[in-house]
N, C-alpha and C positions, 0 to 999 in steps of 0.2 A: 539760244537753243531751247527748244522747248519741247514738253512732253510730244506732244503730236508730231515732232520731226522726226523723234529718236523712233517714236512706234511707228513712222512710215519711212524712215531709211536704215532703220537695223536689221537687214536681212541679210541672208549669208551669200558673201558674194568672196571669188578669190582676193589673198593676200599678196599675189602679185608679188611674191619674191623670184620668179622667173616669169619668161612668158614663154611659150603656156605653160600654166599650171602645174606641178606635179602628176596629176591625178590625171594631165592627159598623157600622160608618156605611153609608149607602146613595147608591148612584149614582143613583139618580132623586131625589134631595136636589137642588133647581133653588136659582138667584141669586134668581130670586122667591119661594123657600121661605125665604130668607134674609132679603130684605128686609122680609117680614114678621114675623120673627123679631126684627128689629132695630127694628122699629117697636114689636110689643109688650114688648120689653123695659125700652122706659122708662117704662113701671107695672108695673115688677117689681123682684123683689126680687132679687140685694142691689142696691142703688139706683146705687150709687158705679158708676164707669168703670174700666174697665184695659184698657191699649193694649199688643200686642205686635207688635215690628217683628220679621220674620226675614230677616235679611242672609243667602243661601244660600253666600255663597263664602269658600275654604279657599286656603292657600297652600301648602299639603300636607294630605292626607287624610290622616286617624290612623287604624290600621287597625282599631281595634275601637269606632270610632263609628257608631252605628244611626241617628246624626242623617239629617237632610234636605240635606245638604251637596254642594256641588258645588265645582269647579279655576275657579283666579282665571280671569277673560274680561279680553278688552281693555278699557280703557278707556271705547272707546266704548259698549258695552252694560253695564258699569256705570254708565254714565249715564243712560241708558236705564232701567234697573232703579230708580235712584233717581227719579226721573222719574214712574213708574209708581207706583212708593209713593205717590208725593204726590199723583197722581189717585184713585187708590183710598183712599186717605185722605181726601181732599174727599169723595168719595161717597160715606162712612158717616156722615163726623162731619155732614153736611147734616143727619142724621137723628136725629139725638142732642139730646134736650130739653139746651139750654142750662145750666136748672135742675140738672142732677147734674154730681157734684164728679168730676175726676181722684182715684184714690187709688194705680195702680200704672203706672207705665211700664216695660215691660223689653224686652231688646234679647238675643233670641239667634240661634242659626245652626247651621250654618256659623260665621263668626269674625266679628261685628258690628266687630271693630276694625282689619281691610282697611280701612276708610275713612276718609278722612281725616276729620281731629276735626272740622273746618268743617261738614263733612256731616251729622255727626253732631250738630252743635250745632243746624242748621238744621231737622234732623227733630225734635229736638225742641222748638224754638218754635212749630213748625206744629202739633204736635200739642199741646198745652200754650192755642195759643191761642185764646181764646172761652169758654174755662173757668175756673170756679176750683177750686182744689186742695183738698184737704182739710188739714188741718194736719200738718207732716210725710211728705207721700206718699213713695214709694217710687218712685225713679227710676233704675234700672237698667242693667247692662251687664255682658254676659260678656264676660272679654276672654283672650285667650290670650299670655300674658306674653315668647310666644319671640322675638316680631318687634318689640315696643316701647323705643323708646330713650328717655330723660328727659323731652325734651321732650315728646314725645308724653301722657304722662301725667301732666305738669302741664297741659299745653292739655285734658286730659279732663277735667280736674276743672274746668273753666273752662266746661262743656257742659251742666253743669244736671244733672250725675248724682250722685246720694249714695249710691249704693252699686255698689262691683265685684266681682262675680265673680271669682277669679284662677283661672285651669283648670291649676293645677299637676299636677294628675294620679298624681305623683310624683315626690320630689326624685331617685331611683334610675337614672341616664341611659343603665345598660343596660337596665332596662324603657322609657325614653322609646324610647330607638331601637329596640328590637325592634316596636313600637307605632307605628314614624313619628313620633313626637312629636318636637318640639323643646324642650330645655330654657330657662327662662327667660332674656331678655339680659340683665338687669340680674340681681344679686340682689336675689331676694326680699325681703331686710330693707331693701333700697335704695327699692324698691317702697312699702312700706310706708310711709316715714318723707314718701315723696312723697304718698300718699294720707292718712295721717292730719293730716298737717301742715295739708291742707283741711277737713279735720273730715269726711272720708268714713268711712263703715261697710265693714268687706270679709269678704267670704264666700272662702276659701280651699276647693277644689273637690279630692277626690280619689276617683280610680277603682281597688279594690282585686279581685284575681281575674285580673291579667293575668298573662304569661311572665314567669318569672325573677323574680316576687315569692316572698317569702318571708313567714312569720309575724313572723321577728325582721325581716328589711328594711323592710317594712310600718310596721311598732310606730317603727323609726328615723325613715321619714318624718312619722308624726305627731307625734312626739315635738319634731320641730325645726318641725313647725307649731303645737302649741298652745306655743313658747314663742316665737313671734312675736306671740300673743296678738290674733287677727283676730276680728270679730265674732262670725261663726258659721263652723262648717265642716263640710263634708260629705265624708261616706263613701259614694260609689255602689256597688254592688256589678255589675261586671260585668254587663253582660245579649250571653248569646253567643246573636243570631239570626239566625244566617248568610243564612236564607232572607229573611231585610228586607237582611240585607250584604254580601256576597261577601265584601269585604273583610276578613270575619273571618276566614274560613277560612284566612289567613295566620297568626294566633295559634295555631288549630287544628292547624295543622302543626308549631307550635314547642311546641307543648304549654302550659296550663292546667293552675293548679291544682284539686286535687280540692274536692269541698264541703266536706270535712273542713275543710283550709286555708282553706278561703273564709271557714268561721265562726269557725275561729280566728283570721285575721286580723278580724275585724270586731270580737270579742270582748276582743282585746288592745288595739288602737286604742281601743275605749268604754271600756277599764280607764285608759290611757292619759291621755283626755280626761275621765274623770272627777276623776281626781287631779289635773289642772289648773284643776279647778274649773269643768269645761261638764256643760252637761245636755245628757241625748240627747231632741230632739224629732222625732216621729214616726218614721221608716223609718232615716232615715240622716244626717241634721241633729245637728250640737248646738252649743249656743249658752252664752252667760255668764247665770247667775240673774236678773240684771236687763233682758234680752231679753225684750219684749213678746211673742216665737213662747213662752218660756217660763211668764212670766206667762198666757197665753193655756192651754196645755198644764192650768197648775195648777187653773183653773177650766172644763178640759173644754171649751173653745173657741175650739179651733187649728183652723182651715179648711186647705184646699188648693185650689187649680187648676191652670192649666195654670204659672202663671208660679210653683213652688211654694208652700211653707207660708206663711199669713198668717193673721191674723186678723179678728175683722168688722168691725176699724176698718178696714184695709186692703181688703179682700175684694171685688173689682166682678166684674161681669160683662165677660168679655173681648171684646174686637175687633181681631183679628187681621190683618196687613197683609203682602205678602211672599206667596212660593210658599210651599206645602204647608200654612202658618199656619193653625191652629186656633183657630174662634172658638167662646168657650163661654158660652152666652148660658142664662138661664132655663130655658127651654122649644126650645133645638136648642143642635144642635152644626152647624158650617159647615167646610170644612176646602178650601184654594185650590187650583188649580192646581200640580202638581209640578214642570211642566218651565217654567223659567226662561223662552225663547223665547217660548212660549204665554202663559205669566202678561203676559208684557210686551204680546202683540198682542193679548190681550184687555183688559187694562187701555187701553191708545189707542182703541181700538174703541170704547171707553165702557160696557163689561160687566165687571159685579163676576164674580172669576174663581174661580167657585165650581164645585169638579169633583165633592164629594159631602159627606154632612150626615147629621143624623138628626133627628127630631121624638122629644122625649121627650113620652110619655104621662103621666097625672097617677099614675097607680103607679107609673112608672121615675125620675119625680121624688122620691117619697117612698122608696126604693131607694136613689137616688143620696144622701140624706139621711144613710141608715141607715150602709150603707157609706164614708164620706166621711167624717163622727163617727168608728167604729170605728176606720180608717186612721188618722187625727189624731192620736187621743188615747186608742188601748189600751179604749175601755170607749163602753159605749151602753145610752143608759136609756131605755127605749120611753115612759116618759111624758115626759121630758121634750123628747124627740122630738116625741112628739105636738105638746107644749104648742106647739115651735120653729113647724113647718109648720101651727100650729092642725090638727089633724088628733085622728080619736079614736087611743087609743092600739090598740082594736079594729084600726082600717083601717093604723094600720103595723105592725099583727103580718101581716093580711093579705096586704101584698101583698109581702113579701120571702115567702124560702122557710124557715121557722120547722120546722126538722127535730131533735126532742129526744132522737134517738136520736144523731144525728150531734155536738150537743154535747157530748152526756156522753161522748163517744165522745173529743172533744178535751179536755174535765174527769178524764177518766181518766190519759190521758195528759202532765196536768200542766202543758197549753196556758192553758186558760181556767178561770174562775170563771164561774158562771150560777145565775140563780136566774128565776122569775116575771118580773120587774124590772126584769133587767139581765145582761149578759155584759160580765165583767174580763179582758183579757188578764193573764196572770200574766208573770213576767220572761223567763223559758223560751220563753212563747208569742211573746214580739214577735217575735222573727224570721219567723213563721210567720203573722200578725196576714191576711198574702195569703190564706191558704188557707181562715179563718175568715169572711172580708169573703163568697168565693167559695161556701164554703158557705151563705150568705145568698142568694146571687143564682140567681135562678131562670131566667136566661140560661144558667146553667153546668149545665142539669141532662143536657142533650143538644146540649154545647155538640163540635162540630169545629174550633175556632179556636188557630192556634197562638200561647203564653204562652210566656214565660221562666221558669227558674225562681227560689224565693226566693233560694237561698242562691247 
């Protein structure tokens, strides 16, 4: 990889955590576009369920979070707010064929672990009950380690959740505080011995691209993560978009590192994790060989949504609950209310608090297909694509935007492999796997939307 690639393929292009985009969604997207949405998804495919809860509230805002996050409220409008979940929870699950299984619950924010564990235990037997699960579902929770004492996190384990998040970030505490972050109460290894002790799975979370990182500081913090030896763990890369944060433009001012650093720290970390014996799945994930996202990766059928990487044992359709929450169904996308106050007095009101959506058309399904493959798992084979969506492989050359000047363009460049067939990302290209998805997409062709960039 070299200087000249990064300055001619780091441009902002979408993240492709749905398709389309967030930022295409539309405000005339109505609660009755939704409900319908939700009606036909239970003869749709993927069959299985997944519930996500956004708790929006923070005990401090980190400065370089793009989240949907808002400052702790009183008491009484946390109650309130939880309150509200559980109505607008009654009025989705009414609609949901009985017949399909739970396969994901997950819990993000803002900091789902403001609440107390009770709370938490309770949101999820409501949600849990009338259903049955699929064997080993995925039951979820991001938790940010700064404000949790012992107890706390043995009564989580007691809440029906089998996997945590730990949002370390970095063990580096003058990157925490430049950042607002707080560094973990307990140690981390203290942590651990309490969650493995219950047979929990833990995803260890780090944000690489802030102030006062370094490539060696970087490479340090992973180093004392992969020898804690946590199920998976992630490398986010920075996304600076001041115009979704203000709040970034406080990094901005303390200075970020260049792209240059950005890939070398990602590249040292995967050198890193490698020699510990992970693999790298999809973007920024890497797991132990015997992780089903891995397993999954090897036969080319690692999925993603909103609640990240899974597989098609895992993989439902989501139903989203909480402000701003994104639900991603079949055939739309539904996205809530932002402002906490409104969400709450639309939800009493007895209106699902839906402020905009998108109807995907039956091309932008077979698009999101193509793209969504690609992302996963480095490579995409038009027939077997076809075979997935039943479709000819004629009508998904179609309806992406199939440009073979532009591939060889990236084949030159020592990104991609392509043939009739199929496009390989090569090792080089996965950082860049963004700009390959985008050159597919026929949204991007005279698109004005503003993206982050890869690196």
């Amino acid at each position: 990889m070299t200087k000249d690639l990064i300055t001619k393929y780091n441009t902002p292009v979408p993240r492709y955590t749905s398709y389309p985009p967030a930022n295409y969604f539309e405000d005339s997207f109505s609660s009755q576009d939704y409900l319908q949405a939700v009606e036909i998804s239970n003869e749709a495919n993927p069959s299985h369920i997944s519930f996500y809860i956004h708790i929006p509230f923070c005990r401090h805002l980190c400065h370089y979070c793009g989240c949907n996050s808002f400052p702790m409220m009183n008491q009484e409008n946390i109650d309130r707010y939880v309150d509200a979940l559980l109505k607008e929870i009654k009025q989705v699950k009414s609609l949901l064929s009985s017949e399909r299984k739970i396969a994901q619950v997950h819990y993000g924010g803002g900091t789902p672990t403001v609440l107390p564990v009770a709370t938490l235990k309770m949101l999820n037997e409501y949600l849990l009950e009338g259903f049955e699960t699929i064997e080993n579902p995925e039951i979820a929770i991001e938790c940010h380690p700064g404000y949790l004492d012992r107890a706390y996190w043995e009564d989580l384990t007691k809440a029906h959740f089998n996997r945590f998040s730990l949002g370390v970030q970095d063990f580096n505490e003058q990157v925490l505080k430049t950042s607002n972050r707080k560094p973990s109460l307990l140690p981390v290894e203290e942590i651990f011995d309490i969650l493995k002790s219950a047979g929990a799975r833990i995803n260890l979370d780090f944000i690489y691209g802030l102030p006062h990182q370094t490539v060696d500081s970087f490479a340090q913090t992973i180093t004392r993560a992969a020898a804690l030896k946590p199920d998976r763990l992630v490398t986010f890369s920075y996304a600076h978009v001041p115009w979704v944060s203000k709040r970034q433009l406080i990094l901005e001012k303390v200075g970020l590192p260049s792209s240059e650093d950005k890939k070398l720290m990602f590249e040292k970390a995967s050198e890193v994790l490698k020699q510990a014996g992970y693999y790298a799945v999809g973007m920024d994930h890497f797991v132990r060989e015997d992780d089903e996202l891995n397993q999954a990766l090897q036969t080319n059928e690692l999925h993603r949504n909103f609640q990240g990487y899974c597989t098609r044992r895992t993989t439902g359709q989501i139903y989203a609950f909480g402000v701003t929450g994104i639900s991603q169904l079949n055939s739309a996308y539904a996205q809530n209310i932002k402002d906490i106050k409104s969400y709450i007095q639309a939800v009493e009101q007895g209106e699902l608090p839906i402020v905009k959506g998108y109807k995907l058309s039956g091309q932008q399904q077979i698009i999101r297909t193509v793209i969504e493959t690609l992302m996963c798992n480095y490579s995409v084979n038009w027939q077997k694509i076809a075979d997935y969506i039943q479709k000819d492989k004629a009508e998904v050359l179609n309806a992406i935007r199939y440009n073979q000047s532009e591939l060889q363009e990236f084949a030159d460049d020592g990104l991609i492999e392509y043939s009739a067939n199929d496009i390989r990302m090569t090792e080089i290209g996965k950082l860049f796997v963004r700009n390959i998805a985008a050159s597919l997409d026929p949204l991007m062709e005279n698109s004005t939307k503003s993206f982050s960039k890869p690196v």
